[in-house]
C-alpha positions as CSV (number, residue, x, y, z in Angstrom):
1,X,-1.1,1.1,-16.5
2,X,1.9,2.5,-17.9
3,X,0.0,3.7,-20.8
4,X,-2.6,5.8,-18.9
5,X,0.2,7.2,-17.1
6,X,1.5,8.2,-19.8
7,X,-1.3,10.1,-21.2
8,X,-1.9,11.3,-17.6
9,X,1.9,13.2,-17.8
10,X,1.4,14.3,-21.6
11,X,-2.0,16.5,-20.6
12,X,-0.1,17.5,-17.4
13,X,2.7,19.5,-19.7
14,X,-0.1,20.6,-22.2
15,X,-2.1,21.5,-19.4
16,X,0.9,23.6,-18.2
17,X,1.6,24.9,-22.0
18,X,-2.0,26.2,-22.1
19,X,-2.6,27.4,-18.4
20,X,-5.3,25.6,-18.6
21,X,-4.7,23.8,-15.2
22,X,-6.0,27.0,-13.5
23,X,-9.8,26.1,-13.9
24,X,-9.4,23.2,-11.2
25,X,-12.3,21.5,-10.1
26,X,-14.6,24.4,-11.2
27,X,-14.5,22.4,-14.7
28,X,-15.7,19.2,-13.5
29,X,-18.8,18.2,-12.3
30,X,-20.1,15.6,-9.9
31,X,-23.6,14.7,-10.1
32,X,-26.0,13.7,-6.8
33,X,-26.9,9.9,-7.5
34,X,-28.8,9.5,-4.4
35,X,-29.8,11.0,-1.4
36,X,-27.6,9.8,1.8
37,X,-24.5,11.3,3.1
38,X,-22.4,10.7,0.4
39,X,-24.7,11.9,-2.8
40,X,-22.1,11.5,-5.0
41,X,-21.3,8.2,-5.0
42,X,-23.3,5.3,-5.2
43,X,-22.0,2.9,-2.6
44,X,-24.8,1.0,-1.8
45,X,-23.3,-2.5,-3.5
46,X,-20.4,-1.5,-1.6
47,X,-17.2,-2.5,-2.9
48,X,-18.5,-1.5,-6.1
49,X,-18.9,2.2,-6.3
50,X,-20.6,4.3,-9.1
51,X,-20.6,7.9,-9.6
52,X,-21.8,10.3,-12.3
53,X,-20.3,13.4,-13.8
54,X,-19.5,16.0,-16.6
55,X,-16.2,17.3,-17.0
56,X,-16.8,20.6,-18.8
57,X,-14.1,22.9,-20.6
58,X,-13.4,26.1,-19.5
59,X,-16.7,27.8,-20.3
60,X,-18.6,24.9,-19.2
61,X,-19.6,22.8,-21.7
62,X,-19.8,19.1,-21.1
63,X,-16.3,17.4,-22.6
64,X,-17.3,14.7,-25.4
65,X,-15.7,11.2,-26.2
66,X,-13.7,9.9,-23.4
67,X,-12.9,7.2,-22.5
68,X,-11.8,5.1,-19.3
69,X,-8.3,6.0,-19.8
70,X,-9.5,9.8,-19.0
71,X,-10.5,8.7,-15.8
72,X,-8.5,7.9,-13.1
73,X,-10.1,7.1,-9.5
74,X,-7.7,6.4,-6.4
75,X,-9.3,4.9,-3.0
76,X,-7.1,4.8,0.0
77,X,-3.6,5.6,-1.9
78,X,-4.3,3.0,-4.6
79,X,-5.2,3.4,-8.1
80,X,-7.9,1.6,-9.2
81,X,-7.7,-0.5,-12.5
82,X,-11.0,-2.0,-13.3
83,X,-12.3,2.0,-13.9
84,X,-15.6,1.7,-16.8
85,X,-16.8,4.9,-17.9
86,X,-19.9,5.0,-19.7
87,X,-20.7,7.9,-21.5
88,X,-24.7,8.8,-21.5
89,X,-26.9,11.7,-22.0
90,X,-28.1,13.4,-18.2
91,X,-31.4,14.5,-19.5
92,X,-31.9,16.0,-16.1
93,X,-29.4,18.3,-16.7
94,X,-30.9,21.9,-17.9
95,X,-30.2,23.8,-20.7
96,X,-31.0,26.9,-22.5
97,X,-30.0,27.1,-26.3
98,X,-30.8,29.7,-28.6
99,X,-30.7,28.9,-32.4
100,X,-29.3,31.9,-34.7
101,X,-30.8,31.1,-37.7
102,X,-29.5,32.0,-41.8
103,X,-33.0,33.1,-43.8
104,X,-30.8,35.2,-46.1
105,X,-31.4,34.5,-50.0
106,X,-29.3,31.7,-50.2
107,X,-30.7,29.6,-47.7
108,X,-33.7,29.2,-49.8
109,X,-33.1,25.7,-50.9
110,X,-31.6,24.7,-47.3
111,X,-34.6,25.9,-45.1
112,X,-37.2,22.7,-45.7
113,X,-34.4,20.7,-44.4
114,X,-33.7,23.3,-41.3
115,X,-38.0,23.0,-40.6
116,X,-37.6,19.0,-40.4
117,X,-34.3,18.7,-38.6
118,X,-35.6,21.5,-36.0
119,X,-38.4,18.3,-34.8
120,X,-36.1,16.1,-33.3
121,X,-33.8,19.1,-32.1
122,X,-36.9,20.2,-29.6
123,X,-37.7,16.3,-29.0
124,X,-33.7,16.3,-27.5
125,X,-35.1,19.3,-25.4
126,X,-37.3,18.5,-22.0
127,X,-39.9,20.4,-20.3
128,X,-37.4,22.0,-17.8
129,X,-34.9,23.5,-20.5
130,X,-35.5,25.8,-22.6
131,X,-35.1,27.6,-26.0
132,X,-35.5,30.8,-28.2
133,X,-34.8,32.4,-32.2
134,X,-33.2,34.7,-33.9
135,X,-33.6,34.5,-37.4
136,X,-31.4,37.1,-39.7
137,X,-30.9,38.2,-43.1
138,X,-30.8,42.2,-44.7
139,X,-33.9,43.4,-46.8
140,X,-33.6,45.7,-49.5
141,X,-35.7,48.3,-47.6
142,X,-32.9,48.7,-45.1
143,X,-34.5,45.6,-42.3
144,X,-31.6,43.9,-40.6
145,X,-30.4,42.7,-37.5
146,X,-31.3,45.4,-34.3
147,X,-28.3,44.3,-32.3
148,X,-29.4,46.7,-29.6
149,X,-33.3,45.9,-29.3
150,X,-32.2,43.3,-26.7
151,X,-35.7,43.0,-24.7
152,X,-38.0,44.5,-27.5
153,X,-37.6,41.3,-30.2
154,X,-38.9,42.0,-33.7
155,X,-42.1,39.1,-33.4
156,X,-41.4,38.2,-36.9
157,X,-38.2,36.8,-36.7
158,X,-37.3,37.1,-32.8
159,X,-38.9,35.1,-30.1
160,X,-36.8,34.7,-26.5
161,X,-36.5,32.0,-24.1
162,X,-39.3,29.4,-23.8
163,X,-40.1,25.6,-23.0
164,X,-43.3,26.4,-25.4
165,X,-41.5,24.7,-28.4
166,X,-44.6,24.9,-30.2
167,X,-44.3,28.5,-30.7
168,X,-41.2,28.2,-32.0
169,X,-41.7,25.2,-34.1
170,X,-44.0,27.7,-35.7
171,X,-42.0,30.9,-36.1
172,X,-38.8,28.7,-37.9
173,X,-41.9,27.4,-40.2
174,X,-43.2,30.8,-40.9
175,X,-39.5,31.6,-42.4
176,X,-39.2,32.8,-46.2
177,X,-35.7,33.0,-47.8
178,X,-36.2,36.3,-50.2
179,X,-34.1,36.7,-52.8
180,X,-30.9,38.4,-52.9
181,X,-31.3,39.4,-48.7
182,X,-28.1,40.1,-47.2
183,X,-26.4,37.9,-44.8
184,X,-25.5,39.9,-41.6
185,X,-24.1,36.4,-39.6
186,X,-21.8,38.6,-37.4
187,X,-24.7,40.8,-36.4
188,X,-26.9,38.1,-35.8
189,X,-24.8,35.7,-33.8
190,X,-23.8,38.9,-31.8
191,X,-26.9,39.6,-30.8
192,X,-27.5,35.9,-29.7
193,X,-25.2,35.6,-27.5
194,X,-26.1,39.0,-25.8
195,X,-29.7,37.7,-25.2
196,X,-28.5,34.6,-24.2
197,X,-26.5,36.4,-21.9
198,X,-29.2,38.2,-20.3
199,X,-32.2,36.0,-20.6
200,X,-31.2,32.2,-20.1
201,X,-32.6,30.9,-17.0
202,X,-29.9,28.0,-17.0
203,X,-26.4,28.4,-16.5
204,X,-25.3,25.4,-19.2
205,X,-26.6,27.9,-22.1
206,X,-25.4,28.1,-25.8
207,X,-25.9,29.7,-29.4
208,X,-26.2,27.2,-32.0
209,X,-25.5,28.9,-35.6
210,X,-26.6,27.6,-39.2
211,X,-26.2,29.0,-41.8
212,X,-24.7,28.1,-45.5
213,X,-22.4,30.9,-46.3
214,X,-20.9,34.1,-44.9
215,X,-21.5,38.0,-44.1
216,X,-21.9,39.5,-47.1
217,X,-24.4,41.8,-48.8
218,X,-27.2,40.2,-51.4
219,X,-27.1,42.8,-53.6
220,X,-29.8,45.5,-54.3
221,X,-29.1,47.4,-51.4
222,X,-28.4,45.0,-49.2
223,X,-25.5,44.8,-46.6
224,X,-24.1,42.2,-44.5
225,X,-23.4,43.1,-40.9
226,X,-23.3,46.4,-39.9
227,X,-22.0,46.6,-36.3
228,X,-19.9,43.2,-35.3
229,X,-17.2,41.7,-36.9
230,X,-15.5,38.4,-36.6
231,X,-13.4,39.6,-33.6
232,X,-15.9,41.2,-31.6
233,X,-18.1,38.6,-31.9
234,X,-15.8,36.0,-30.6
235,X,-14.7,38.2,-27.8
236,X,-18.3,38.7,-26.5
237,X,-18.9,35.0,-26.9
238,X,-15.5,35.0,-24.4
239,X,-16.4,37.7,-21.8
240,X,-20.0,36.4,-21.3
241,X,-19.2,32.9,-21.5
242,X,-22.2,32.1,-24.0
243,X,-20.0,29.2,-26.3
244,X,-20.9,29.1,-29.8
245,X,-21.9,25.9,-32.1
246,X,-21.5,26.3,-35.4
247,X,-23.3,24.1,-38.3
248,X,-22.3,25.0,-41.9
249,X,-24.6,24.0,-44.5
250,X,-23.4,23.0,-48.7
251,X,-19.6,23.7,-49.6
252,X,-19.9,27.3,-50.0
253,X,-19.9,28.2,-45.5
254,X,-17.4,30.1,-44.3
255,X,-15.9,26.8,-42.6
256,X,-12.9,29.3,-41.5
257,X,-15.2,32.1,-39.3
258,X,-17.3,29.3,-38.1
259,X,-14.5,26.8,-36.9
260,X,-12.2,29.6,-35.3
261,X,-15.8,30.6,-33.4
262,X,-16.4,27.6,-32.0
263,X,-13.1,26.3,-30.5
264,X,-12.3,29.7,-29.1
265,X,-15.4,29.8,-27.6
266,X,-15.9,26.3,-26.1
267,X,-18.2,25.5,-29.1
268,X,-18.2,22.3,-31.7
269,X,-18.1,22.6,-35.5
270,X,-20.2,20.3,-37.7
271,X,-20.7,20.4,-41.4
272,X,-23.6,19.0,-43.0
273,X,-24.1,17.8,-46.8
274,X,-27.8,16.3,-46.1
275,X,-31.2,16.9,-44.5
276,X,-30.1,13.7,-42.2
277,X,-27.1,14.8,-40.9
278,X,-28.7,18.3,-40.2
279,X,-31.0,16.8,-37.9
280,X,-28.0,14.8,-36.2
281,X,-26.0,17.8,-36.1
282,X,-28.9,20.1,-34.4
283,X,-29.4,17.5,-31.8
284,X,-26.1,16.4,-31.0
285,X,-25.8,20.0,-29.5
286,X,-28.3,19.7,-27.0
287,X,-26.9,16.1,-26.0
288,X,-23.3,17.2,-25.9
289,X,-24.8,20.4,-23.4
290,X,-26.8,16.7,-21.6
291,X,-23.2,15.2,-21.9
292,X,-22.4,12.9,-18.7
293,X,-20.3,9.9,-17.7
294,X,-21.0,7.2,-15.7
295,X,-18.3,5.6,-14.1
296,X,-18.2,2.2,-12.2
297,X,-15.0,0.7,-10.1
298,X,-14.4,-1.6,-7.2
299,X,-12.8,-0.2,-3.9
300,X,-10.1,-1.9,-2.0
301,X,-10.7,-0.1,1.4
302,X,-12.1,-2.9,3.7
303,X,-15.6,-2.4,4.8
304,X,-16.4,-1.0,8.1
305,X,-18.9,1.4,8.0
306,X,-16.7,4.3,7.6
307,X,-16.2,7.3,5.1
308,X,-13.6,7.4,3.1
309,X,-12.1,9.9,0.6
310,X,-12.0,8.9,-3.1
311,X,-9.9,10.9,-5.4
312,X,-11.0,11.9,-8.9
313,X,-9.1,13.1,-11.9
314,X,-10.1,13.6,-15.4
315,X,-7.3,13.8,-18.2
316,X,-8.6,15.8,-21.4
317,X,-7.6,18.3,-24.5
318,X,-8.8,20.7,-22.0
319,X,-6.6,20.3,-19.4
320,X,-7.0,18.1,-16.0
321,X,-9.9,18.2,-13.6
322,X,-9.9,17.1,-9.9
323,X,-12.3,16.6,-7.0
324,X,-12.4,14.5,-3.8
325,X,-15.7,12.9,-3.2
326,X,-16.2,10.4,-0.3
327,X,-18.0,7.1,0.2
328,X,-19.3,4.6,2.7
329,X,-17.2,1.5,3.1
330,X,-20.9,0.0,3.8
331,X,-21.0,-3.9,5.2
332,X,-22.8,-6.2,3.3
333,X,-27.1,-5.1,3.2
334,X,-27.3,-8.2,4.4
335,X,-25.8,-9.1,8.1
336,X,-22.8,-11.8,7.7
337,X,-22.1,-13.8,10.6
338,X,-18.7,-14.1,10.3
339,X,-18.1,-16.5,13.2
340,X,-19.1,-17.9,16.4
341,X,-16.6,-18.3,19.2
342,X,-16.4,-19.9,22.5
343,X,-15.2,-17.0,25.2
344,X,-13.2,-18.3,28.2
345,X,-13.5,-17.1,31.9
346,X,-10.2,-15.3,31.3
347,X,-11.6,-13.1,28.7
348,X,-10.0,-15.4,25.8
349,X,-12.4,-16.4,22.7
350,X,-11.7,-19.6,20.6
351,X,-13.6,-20.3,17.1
352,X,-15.9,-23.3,17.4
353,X,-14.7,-24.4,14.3
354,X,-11.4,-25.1,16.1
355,X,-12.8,-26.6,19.1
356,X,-13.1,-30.6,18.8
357,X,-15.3,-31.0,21.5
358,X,-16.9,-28.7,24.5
359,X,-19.1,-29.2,27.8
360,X,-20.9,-27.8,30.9
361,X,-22.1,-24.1,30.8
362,X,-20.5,-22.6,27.3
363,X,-20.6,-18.3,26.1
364,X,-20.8,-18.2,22.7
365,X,-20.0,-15.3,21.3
366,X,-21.2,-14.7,17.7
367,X,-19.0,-12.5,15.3
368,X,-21.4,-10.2,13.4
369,X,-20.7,-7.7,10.6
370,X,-24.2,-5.7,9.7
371,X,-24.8,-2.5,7.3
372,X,-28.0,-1.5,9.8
373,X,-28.1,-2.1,13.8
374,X,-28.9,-5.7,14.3
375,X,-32.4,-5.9,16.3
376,X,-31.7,-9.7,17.6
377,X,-29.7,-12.3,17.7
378,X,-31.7,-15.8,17.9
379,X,-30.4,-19.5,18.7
380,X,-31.4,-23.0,17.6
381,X,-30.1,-26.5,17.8
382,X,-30.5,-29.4,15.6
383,X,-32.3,-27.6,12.9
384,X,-35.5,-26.9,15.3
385,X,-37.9,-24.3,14.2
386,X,-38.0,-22.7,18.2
387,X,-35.2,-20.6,19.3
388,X,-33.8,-22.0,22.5
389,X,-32.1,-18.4,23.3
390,X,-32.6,-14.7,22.0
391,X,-30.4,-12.1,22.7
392,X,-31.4,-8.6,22.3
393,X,-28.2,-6.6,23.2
394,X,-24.5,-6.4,22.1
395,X,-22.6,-8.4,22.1
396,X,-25.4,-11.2,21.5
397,X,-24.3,-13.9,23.8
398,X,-25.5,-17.2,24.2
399,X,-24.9,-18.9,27.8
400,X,-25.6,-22.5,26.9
401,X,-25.8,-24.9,29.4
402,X,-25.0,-28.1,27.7
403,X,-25.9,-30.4,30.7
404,X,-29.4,-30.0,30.1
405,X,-29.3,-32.1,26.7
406,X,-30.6,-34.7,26.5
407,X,-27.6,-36.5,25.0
408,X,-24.0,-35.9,24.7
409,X,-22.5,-35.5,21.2
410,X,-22.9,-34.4,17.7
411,X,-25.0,-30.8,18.2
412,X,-25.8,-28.5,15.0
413,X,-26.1,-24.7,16.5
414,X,-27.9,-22.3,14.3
415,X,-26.9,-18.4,15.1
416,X,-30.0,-16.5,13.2
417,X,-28.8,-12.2,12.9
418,X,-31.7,-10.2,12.3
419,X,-31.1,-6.5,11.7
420,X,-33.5,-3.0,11.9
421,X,-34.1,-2.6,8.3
422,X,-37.4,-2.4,7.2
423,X,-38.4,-4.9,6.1
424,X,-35.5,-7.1,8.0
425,X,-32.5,-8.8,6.5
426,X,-32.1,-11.7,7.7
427,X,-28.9,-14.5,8.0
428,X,-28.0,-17.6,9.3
429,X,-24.9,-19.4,10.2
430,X,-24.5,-23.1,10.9
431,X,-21.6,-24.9,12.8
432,X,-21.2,-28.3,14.6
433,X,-20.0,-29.3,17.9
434,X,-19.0,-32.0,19.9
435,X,-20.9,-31.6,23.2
436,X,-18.9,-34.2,25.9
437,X,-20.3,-35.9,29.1
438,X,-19.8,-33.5,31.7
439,X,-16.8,-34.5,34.0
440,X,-15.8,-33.3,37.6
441,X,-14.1,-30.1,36.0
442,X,-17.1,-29.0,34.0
443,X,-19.6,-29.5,36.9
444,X,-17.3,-27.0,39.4
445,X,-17.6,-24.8,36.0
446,X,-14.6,-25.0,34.3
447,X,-14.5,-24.0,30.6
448,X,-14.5,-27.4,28.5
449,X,-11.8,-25.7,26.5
450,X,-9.4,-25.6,30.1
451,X,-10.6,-29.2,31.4
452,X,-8.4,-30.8,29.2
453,X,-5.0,-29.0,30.5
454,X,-6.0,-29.0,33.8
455,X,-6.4,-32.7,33.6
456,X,-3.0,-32.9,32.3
457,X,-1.3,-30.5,34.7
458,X,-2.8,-32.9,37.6
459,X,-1.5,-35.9,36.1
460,X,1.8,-34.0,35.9
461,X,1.3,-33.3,39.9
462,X,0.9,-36.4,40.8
463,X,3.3,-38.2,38.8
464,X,5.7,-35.4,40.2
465,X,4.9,-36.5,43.6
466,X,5.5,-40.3,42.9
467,X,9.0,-39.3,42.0
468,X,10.0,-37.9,44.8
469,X,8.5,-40.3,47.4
470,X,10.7,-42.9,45.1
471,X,13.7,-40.5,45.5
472,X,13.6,-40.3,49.0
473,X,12.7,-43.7,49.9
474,X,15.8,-44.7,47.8
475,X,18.0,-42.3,49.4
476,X,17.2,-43.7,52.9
477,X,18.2,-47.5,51.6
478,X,21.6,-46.3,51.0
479,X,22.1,-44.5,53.7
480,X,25.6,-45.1,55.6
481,X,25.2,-45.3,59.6
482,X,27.4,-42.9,61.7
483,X,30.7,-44.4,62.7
484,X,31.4,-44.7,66.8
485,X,34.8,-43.6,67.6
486,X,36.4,-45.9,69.9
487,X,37.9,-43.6,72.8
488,X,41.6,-44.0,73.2
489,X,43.4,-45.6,76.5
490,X,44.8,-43.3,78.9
491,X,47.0,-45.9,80.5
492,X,47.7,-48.7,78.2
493,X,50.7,-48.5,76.1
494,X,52.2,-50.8,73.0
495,X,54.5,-53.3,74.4
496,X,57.8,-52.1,75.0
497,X,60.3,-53.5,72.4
498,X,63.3,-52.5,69.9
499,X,61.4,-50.4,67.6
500,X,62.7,-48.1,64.6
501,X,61.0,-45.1,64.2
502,X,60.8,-45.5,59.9
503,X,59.0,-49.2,60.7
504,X,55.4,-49.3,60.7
505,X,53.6,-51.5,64.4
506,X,53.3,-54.7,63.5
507,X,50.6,-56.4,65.3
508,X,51.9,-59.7,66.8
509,X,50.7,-63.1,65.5
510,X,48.9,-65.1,66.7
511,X,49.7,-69.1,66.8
512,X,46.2,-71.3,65.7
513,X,47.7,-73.6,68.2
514,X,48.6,-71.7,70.9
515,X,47.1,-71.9,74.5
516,X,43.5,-70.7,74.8
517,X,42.6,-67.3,76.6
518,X,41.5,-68.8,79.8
519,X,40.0,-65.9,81.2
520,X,37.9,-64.0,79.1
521,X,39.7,-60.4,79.2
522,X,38.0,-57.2,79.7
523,X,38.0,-54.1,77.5
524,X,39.9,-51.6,78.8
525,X,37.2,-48.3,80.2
526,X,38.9,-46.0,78.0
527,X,40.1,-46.6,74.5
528,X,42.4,-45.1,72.8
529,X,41.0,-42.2,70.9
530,X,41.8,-41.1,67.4
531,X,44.3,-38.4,67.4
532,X,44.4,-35.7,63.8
533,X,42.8,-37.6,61.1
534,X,44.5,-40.9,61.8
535,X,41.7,-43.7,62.9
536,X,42.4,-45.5,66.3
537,X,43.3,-48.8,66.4
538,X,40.9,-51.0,68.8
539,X,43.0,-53.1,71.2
540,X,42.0,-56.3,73.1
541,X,44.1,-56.2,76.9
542,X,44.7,-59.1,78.6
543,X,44.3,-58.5,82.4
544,X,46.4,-61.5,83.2
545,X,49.3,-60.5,81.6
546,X,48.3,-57.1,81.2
547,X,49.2,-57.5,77.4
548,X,47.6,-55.4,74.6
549,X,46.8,-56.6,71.1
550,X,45.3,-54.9,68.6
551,X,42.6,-56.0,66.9
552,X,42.4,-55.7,62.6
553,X,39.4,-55.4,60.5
554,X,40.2,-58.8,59.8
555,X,41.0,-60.5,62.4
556,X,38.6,-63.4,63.6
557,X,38.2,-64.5,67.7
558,X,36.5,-67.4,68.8
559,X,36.5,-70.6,70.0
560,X,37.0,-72.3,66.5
561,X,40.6,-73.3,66.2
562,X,40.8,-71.2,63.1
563,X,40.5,-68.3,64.6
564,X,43.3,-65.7,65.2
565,X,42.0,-65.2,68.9
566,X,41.0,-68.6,70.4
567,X,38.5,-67.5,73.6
568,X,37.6,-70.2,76.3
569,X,35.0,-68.9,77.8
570,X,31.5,-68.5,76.3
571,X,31.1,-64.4,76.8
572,X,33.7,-61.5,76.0
C-alpha cells in the first residue's frame, strides 16, 4: 500500500514538472465490455468487477508495460487492494499505420529482411484497419520525394490507405535498392505524416519509419532531403498529432534523429540487428497502437441493486489519467433466500430459526434477495414434491394453518424462489419447526410466539389475586374490636375521706372473708364518663349503703371465696 502510494505522489510532482496533468481523462480510455447500463464495467459476477481500457499519452497512443501498481480503483471511498491488470492486445480497436520505407542504396542488403518481416506486420493488422507506403530514396536523374503531391501518389513507390494488404504486400516486393540513391528520410517521413494526416480513416493512426542510416546524398548527383529538416519534421508530427515509430536497421542509423523523433512525438524507438527482430519490431507497433488492459478487482459496496460510482486512476511516465465509471452492485443471478420469518399481529417478524416451537394459523414471511423480479414464491412441507402454497405477489407470504396437520411436531418447510429470467433461476431454502398441539390461545388466534407470555402473565394474575385474598383475610383475624366507653355518673362521688391531693385513689380492699353482698347491687344508669384522654374507671355501687367501688382490670367477683367481690345472689 504504502509503496503504490508512493509511486502514486512521485508521478503527481512529475506530472506537475511536465504539465502533463492537463490532458485529464482525454488520455485514458475506457472500453464498452458489454451492453447494459453500465458498459464499462463488467459487473455481472458482482462483487467482482472487470473493466477494460487504454491509457494513451498525450497524442494518443496506447501506454505500454504497466503494471497493477499503475492502477488504482476506489469503490465507495475505499481503495481496493486485490487490483490485477492484465495487459492484452484489443484487436477490435482500429488503426491506420503508414510505413515510410528506406529503398536508398544502402538498404540493398536490408530489404529481403523488410519483404519477410512486412508478413506478419499485415497478419497483426485486421480487416477493419488499415494501411498505406511510402517508399523513398533520390535517383541520379533528379527523382525524389514530392512532399507536395499529397493526393496524386507516384504508383511506383506511393500507395495510400487500404485494408487490401495484398497490394501492398506487392508494391514493398516490387522495391529495388539502386546503387548510390540518396536518402531523403526527412522528406519522406514528412510527407508521411502529412498523408496520414489527411487520409487515415482512424483516429489511433501512426508513421512507422525504417530505415538503416540518415539523410544524406548517395553521390552521383544525388541529394538527401530537399525541403524538411529534423525540426520541421518533428514539429508537424506535433501539430497534426501523427506520432512517429522509428526502427533503425545495422549500427550505422542515425539512432540520435530517430530516438529524439519518436519520444517527442509519442512514438517508440526500436533497433534491430536481425531479420527476427525486424519482424518483432514491425509488429509490435501495431500491437502497442491494439494496446489494452484488463483489469479485475472485488467491490466492497454491499449489493443492492444500485449504481455506484467507481473511481479510476492510472499512474504513468506520462502523467496521471482519471475517470469515474459506475457499476451495478447486482444481487446474486441466482435468488438467495436469505431467511424465513414468522410475522406477529403486531407487525413484529421473528426468524424461524430462533423460534423453538409454533402453532395455529402462522405468516411466514420469506426474506428474498433476487438480481431479476421474482415470478413466484412456492411452499412445501416434508420434502413433498406438491406445493401446499404459492404466492405470486410481494411480499410472498405464506398463511399456514398448522391445525390442519395431521400430526403435531417435527415439520421440514421448503421456501422454493423462482425469478423472471429466462430461462428461470431457481433456489431453495430449508428450515425446521416445531409445530405444537394447538392450545386455547392458538384456537382464539393468538400468535404461537405470544401464547407462551400470555400464559405466564395469567399465571401472574392469578397468583396476584391469591395474595391479596390471603392479605385481607389475615388482616380481618387480627382485627381489634372497638372499645365501649363506659359513660361517667352524674351523681355518684368517691367516698368522702382525708385525701392529699399528690396521692393517687386507692381502691379499697376487699376482705376474702368478709360478709357476702346480700343483695345483688345495680349499676348505676349513668357511668362515669372519660374526661381528656384519661380512661374512666368502672365503679360497682352498692344501693344499700350507697357505696361505690371501683372495679380494676383485675379484679375478680363471684361467689367463689377467692374472689375480691363475693356476690350472693346468682345474677348481677
Amino acid at each position: 500500500m504504502k509503496k503504490r502510494h508512493l509511486i502514486i505522489f512521485l508521478t503527481i510532482i512529475l506530472t506537475w514538472v511536465t504539465l502533463v496533468q492537463a490532458q485529464g481523462d482525454d488520455r485514458l480510455l475506457v472500453r464498452t465490455v458489454d451492453d447494459d447500463e453500465t458498459p464499462q464495467v463488467d459487473d455481472q459476477n458482482y462483487p467482482e468487477l472487470l473493466l477494460e481500457l487504454s491509457p494513451l499519452n498525450e497524442v494518443g497512443i496506447p501506454i505500454a508495460s504497466l503494471s497493477d501498481i499503475n492502477f488504482t480503483l476506489v469503490d465507495d471511498g475505499t481503495v481496493l487492494e486485490d487490483v490485477t491488470a492484465v495487459p492484452f492486445i484489443d484487436i477490435e480497436q482500429q488503426v491506420s499505420v503508414l510505413v515510410v520505407l528506406d529503398v536508398s542504396g544502402s538498404m540493398q542488403p536490408w530489404l529481403p529482411d523488410v519483404k519477410t518481416a512486412v508478413e506478419p506486420f499485415y497478419l497483426a493488422l485486421e480487416q477493419w484497419d488499415e494501411s498505406a507506403v511510402i517508399a523513398f530514396t533520390s535517383l541520379p536523374d533528379g527523382t525524389s520525394v514530392d512532399v507536395n503531391a499529397i493526393q496524386q501518389l507516384d504508383p511506383t513507390r506511393e500507395w495510400g490507405f487500404t485494408n487490401d494488404e495484398g497490394a501492398l504486400r506487392n508494391l514493398i516486393n516490387a522495391q529495388r535498392a539502386v546503387p548510390n540513391a540518396g536518402t531523403p528520410l526527412y522528406d519522406g517521413v514528412y510527407k508521411g505524416i502529412r498523408v496520414a494526416a489527411t487520409q487515415a480513416a482512424h483516429p489511433r493512426r501512426a508513421v512507422l519509419l525504417v530505415t538503416n542510416g540518415a539523410d544524406q546524398s548517395g553521390g552521383e548527383g544525388t541529394t538527401g532531403s530537399r525541403i524538411a529538416g529534423a525540426d520541421i519534421v518533428i514539429e508537424e508530427s506535433r501539430k497534426t498529432g501523427v506520432p512517429i515509430f522509428t526502427i533503425g536497421l545495422g549500427d550505422d542509423v542515425d539512432a540520435a534523429f530517430l530516438q529524439r523523433a519518436a519520444i517527442l512525438t509519442g512514438g517508440t524507438f526500436m533497433q534491430a540487428a536481425t531479420s527476427s527482430e525486424l519482424a518483432d519490431a514491425m509488429a509490435g507497433v501495431v500491437h502497442q497502437l491494439k494496446q489494452a488492459y484488463r483489469l479485475t478487482a472485488t467491490a466492497v459496496t454491499p449489493a443492492d441493486n444500485q449504481l455506484h460510482t467507481l473511481s479510476l486512476t492510472i499512474s504513468s511516465s506520462a502523467g496521471i489519467a482519471m475517470e469515474m465509471v459506475s457499476f451495478n452492485a447486482w444481487y446474486p443471478e441466482m435468488p438467495q433466500v436469505e431467511d424465513v420469518q414468522l410475522r406477529l399481529a403486531n407487525g413484529k417478524q421473528f426468524s424461524l430459526e430462533t423460534v423453538r416451537n409454533a402453532g395455529g394459523t402462522l405468516t411466514i414471511v420469506p426474506q428474498i434477495m433476487s438480481r431479476h423480479d421474482i415470478a413466484a414464491v412456492n411452499y412445501y412441507l416434508n420434502g413433498d414434491e406438491t406445493a401446499v402454497f404459492q404466492a405470486t405477489t410481494p411480499p410472498w407470504t405464506f398463511t399456514w394453518d398448522t391445525t390442519t396437520l395431521p400430526n403435531s411436531g417435527p415439520v421440514t418447510l421448503t421456501v422454493e424462489a423462482v425469478d423472471s429470467a429466462e430461462p428461470p433461476h431457481i433456489s431453495r431454502y430449508e428450515t425446521d419447526v416445531t409445530i405444537s398441539a394447538c392450545n386455547i390461545l392458538c384456537k382464539l388466534g393468538i400468535s404461537s410466539q405470544l401464547s407462551g407470555i400470555l400464559l405466564l402473565a395469567l399465571l401472574a394474575l392469578v397468583l396476584l389475586v391469591l395474595v391479596l385474598m390471603l392479605v385481607r383475610r389475615m388482616r380481618a383475624g387480627t382485627a381489634v374490636p372497638p372499645i365501649e366507653t363506659v359513660p361517667q355518673a352524674s351523681v355518684l362521688q368517691q367516698p368522702v375521706g382525708p385525701q392529699q391531693s399528690a396521692a393517687p385513689y386507692q381502691p379499697p380492699s376487699f376482705s376474702r372473708s368478709g360478709p357476702a353482698i346480700q343483695a345483688v347491687p345495680n349499676i348505676h344508669d349513668s357511668f362515669p364518663h372519660a374526661t381528656g384522654n384519661a380512661a374512666a374507671l368502672p365503679v360497682l355501687v352498692n344501693e344499700a349503703t350507697n357505696e361505690s367501688f371501683p372495679l380494676r382490670y383485675d379484679m375478680r367477683i363471684g361467689r367463689d371465696p377467692g374472689t375480691n367481690i363475693r356476690l350472693a345472689g346468682d345474677t348481677v
